[in-house]
DOBA-704781 format. One line per field, with one value per atom (N, C-alpha, C, O, CB): atom name; y, x, z; residue number from 1; residue in three letters. Coordinates in steps of 0.1 Angstrom, whole numbers. Each point is the difference from the previous one (the first is absolute). Glycine has a CB too. Layout:
! DOBA-704781
atomo (CA:...)
v (Y:...)
u (X:...)
w (Z:...)
num (NUM:...)
residuo (ALA:...)
This chain:
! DOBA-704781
atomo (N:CA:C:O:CB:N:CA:C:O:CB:N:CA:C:O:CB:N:CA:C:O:CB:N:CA:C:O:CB:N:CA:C:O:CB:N:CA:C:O:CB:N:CA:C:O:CB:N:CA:C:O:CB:N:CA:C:O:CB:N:CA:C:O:CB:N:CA:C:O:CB:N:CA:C:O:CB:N:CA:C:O:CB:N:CA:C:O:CB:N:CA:C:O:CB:N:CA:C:O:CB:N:CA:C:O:CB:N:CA:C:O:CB:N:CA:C:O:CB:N:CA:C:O:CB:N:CA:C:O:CB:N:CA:C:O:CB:N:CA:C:O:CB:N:CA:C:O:CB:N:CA:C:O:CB:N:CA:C:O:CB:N:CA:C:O:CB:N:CA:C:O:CB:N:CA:C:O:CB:N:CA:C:O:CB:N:CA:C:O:CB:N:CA:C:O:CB:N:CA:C:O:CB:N:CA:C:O:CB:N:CA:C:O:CB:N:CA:C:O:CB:N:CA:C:O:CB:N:CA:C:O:CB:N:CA:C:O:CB:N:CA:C:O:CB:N:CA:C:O:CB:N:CA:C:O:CB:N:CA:C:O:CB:N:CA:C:O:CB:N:CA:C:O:CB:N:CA:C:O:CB:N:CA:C:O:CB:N:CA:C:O:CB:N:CA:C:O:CB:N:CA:C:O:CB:N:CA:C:O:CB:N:CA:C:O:CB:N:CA:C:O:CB:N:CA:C:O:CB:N:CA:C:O:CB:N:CA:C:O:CB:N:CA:C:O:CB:N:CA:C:O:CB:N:CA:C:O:CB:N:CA:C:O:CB:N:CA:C:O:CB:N:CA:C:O:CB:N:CA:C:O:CB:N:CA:C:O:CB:N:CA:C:O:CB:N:CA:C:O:CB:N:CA:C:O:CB:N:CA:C:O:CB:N:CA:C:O:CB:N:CA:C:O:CB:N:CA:C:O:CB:N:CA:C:O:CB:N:CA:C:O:CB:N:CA:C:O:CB:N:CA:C:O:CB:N:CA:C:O:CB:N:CA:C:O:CB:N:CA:C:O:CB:N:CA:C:O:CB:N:CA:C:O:CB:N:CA:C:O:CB:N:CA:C:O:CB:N:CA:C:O:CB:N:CA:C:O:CB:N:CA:C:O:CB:N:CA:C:O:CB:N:CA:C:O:CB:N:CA:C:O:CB:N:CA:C:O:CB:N:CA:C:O:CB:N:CA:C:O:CB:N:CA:C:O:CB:N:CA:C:O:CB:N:CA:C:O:CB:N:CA:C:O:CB:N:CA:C:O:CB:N:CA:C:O:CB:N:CA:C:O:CB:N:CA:C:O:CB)
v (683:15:2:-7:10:9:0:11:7:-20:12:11:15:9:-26:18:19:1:9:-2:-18:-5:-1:2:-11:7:-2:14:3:-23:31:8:11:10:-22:10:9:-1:9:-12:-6:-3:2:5:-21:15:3:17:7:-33:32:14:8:11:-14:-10:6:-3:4:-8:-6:-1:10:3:-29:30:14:11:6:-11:7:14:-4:10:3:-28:1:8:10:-36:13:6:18:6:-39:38:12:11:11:-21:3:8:-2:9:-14:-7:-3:11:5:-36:33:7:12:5:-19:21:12:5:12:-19:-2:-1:2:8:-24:7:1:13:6:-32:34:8:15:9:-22:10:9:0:11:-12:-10:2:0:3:-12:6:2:14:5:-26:32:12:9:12:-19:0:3:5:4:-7:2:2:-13:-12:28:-9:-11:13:11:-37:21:7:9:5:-15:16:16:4:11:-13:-2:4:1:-12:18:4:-2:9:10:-12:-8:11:0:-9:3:17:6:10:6:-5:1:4:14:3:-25:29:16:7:12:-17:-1:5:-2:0:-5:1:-2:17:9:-36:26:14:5:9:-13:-3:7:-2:-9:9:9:0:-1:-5:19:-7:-1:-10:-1:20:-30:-13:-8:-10:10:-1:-8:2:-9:6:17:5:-4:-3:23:-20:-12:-11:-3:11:-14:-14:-4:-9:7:11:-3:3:-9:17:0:2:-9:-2:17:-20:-8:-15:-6:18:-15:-12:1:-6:4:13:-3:5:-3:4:6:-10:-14:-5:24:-23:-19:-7:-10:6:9:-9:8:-7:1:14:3:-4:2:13:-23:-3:-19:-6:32:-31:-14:-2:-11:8:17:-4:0:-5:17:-6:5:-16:-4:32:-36:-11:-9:-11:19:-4:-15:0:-7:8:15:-4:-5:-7:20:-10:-4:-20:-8:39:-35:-14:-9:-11:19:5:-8:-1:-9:15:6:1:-9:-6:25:-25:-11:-16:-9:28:-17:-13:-4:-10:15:8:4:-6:-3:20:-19:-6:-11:-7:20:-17:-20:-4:-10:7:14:-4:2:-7:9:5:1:-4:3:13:-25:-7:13:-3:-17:33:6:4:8:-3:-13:1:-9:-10:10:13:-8:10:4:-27:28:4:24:7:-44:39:16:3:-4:9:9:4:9:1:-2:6:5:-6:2:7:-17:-11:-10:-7:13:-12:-12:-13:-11:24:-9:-11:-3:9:-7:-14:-8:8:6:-29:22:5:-13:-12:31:-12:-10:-6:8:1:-21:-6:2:-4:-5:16:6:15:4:-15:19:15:-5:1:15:-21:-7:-1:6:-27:10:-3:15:5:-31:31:11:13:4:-12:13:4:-7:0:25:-30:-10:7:-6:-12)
u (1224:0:6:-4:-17:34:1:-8:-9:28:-14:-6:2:-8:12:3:-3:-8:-9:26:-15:-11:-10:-9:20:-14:-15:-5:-11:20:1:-1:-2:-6:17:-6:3:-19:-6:41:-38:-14:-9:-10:16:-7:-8:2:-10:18:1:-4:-5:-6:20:-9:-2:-24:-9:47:-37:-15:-7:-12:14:7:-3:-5:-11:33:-11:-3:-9:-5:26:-25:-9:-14:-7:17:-9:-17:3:-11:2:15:-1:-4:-5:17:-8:4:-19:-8:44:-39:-15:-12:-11:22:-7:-3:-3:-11:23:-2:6:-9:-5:29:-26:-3:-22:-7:37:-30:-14:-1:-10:9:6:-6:-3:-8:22:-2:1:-14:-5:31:-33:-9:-12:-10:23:-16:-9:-3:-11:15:11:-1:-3:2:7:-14:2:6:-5:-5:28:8:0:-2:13:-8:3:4:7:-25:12:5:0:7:-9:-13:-7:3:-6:-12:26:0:-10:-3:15:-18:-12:-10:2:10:-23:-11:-11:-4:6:-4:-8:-13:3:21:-37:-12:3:3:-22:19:3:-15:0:20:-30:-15:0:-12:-1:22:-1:-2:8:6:-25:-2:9:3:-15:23:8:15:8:-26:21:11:16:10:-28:17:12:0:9:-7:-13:5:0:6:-14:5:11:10:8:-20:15:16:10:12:-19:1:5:7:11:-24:1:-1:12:8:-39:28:6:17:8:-32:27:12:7:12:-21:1:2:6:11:-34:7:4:15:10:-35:26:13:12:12:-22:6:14:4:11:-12:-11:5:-1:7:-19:5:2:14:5:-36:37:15:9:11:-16:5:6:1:10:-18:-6:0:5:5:-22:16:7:17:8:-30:26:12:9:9:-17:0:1:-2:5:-9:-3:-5:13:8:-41:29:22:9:7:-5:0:14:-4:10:-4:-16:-3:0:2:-22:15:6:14:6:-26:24:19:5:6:-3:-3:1:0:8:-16:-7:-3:9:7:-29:21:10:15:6:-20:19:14:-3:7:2:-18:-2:2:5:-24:12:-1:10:0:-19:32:15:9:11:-15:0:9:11:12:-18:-1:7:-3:6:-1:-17:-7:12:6:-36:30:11:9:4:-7:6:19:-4:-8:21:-3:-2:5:8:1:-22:-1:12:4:-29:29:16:14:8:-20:11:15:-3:9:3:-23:-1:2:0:4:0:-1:-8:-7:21:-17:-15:-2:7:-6:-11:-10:-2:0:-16:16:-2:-13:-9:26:-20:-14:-6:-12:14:3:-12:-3:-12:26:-4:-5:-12:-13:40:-21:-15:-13:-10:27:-14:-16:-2:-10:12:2:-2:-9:-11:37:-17:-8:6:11:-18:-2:1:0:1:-15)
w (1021:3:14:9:-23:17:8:8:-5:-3:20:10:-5:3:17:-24:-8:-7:1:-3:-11:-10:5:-9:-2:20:11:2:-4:20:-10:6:-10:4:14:-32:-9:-7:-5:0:7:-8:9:-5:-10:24:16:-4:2:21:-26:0:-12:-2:18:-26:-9:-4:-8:0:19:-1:10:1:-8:15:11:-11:0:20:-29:-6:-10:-6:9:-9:-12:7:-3:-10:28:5:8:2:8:-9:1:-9:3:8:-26:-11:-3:-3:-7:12:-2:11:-5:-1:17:11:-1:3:6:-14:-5:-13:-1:11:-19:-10:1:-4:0:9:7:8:-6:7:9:8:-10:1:22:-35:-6:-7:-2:3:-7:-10:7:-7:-12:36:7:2:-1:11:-6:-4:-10:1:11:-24:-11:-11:-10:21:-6:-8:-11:3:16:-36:-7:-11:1:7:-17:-13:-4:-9:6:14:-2:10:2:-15:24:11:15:4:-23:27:9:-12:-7:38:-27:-6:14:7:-41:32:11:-6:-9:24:-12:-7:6:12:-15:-6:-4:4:3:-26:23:5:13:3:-22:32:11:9:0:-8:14:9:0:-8:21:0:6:-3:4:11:-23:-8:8:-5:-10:27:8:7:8:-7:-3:6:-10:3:19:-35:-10:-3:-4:-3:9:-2:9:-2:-8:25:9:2:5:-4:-7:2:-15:0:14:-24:-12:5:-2:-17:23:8:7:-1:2:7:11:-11:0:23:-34:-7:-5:5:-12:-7:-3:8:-3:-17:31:6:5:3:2:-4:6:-13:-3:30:-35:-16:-4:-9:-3:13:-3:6:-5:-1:21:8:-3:1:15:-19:-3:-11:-3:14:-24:-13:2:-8:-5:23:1:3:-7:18:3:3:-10:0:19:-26:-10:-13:-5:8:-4:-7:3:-8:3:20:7:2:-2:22:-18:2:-23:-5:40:-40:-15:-4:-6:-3:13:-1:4:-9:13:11:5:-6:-1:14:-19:-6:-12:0:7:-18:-7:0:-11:13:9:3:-1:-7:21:-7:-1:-14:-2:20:-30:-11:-6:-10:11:2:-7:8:-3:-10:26:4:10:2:-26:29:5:16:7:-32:29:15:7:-2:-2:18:6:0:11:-19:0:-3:-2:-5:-20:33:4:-17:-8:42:-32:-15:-6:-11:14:9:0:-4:-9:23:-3:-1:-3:0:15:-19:-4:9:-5:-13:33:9:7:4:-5:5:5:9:7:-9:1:14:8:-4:-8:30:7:2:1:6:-6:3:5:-2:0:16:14:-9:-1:31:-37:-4:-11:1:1:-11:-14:9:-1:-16:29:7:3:-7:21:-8:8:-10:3:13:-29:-8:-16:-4:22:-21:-11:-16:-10:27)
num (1:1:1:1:1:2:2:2:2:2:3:3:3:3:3:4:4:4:4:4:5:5:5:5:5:6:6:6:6:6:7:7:7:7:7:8:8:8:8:8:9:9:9:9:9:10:10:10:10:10:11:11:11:11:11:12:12:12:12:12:13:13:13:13:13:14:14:14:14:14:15:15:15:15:15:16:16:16:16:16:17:17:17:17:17:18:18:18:18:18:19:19:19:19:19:20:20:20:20:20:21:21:21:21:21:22:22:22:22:22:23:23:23:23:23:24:24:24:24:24:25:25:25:25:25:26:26:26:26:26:27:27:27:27:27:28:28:28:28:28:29:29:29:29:29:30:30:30:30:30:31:31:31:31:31:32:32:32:32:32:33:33:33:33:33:34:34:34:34:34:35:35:35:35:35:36:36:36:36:36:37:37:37:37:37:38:38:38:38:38:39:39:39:39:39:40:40:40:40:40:41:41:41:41:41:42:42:42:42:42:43:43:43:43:43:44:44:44:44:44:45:45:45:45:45:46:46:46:46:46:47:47:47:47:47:48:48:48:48:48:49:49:49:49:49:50:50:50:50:50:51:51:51:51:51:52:52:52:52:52:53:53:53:53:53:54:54:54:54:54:55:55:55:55:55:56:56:56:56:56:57:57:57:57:57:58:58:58:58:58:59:59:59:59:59:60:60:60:60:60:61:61:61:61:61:62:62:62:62:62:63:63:63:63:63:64:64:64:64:64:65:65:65:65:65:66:66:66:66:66:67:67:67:67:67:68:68:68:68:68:69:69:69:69:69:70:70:70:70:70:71:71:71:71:71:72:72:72:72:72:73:73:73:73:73:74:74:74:74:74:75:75:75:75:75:76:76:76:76:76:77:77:77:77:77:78:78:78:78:78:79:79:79:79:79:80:80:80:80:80:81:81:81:81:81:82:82:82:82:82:83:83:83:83:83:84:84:84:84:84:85:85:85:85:85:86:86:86:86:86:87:87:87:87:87:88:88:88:88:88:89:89:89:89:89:90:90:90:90:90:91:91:91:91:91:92:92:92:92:92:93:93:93:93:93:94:94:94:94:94:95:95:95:95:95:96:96:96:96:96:97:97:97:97:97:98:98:98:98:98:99:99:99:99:99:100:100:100:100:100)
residuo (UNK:UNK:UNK:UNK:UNK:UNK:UNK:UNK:UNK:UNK:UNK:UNK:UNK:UNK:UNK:UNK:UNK:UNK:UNK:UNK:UNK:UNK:UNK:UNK:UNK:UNK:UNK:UNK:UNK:UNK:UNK:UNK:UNK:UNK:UNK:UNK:UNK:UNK:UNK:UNK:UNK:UNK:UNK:UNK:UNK:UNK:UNK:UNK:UNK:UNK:UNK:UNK:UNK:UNK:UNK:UNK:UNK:UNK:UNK:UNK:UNK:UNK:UNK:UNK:UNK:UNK:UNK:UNK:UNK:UNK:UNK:UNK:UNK:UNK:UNK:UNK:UNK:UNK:UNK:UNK:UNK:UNK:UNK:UNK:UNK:UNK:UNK:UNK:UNK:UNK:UNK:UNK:UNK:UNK:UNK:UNK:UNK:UNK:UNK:UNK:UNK:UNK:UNK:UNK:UNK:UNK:UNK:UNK:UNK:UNK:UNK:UNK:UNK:UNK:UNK:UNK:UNK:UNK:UNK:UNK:UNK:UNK:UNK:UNK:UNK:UNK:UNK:UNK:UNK:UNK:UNK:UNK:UNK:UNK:UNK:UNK:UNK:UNK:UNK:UNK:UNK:UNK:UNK:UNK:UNK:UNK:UNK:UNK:UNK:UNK:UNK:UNK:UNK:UNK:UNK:UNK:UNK:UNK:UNK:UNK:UNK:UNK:UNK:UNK:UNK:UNK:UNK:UNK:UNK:UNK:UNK:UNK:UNK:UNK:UNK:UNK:UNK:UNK:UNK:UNK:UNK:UNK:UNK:UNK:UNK:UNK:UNK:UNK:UNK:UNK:UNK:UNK:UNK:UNK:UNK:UNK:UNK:UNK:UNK:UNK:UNK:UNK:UNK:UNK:UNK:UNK:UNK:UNK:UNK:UNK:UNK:UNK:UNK:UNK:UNK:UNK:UNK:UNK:UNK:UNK:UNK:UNK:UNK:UNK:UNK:UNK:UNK:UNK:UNK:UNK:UNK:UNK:UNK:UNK:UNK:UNK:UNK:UNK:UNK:UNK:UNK:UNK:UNK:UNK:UNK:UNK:UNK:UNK:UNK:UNK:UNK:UNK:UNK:UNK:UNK:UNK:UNK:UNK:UNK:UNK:UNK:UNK:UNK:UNK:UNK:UNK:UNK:UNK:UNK:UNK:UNK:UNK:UNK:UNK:UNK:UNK:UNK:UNK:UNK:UNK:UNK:UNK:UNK:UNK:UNK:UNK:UNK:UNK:UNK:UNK:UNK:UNK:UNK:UNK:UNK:UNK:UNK:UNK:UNK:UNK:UNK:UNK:UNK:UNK:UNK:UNK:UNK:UNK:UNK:UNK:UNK:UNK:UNK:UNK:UNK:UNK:UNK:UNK:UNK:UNK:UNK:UNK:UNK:UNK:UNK:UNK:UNK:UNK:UNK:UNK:UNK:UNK:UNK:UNK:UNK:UNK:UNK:UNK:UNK:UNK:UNK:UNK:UNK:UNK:UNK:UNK:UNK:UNK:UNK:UNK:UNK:UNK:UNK:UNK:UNK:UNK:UNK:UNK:UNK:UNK:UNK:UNK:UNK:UNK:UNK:UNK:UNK:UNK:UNK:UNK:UNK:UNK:UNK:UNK:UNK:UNK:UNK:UNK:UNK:UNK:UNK:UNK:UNK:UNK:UNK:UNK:UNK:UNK:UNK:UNK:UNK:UNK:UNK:UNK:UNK:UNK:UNK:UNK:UNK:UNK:UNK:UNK:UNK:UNK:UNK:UNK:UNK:UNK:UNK:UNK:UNK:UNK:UNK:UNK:UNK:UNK:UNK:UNK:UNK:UNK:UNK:UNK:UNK:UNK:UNK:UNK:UNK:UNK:UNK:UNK:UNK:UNK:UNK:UNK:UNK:UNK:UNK:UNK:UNK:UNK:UNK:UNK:UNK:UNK:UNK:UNK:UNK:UNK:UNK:UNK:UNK:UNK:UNK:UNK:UNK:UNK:UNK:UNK:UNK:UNK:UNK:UNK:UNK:UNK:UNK:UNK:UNK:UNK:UNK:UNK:UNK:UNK:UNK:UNK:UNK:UNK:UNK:UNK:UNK:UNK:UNK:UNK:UNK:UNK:UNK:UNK:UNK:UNK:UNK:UNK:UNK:UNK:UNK:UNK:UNK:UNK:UNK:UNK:UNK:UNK)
């Protein structure tokens, strides 16, 4: 294996555990299939609407991210990580580390 080959799997195990990370915060927030569910008998109604606010925007923000880190992955799997989605020439190794 050479050293890119090193370098190319070292990130590509960067974004697995991210994608895992991401993945998790999301279902601690209670996004999944049904989305947030929140109890509708709660008193005070302008602080679940709040707080429900507040949620889907960072569970829209982590979903947003957790696309951009499977897209990513995605390339590893057709052999196209690495290379600009435009021109099709490599990307440099410090830019990949930098955002992977």
């Amino acid at each position: 294996m050479t050293s890119t080959d090193a370098a190319t799997a070292e990130l590509r195990a960067q974004l697995v555990q991210e994608r895992d990370a991401l993945r998790a915060r999301l279902s601690e927030l209670g996004f999944g299939a049904i989305g947030v569910d929140y109890d509708p008998n709660f008193a005070d109604s302008s602080q679940v609407t709040a707080e429900r606010g507040e949620a889907e925007a960072l569970g829209a923000k982590l979903q947003e991210t957790l696309a951009e880190v499977e897209h990513a992955l995605g390339k590893f799997d057709d052999a196209t990580y690495g290379r600009c989605e435009s021109c099709r020439q490599p990307i440099g190794e410090a830019r990949l580390e930098a955002k992977p």
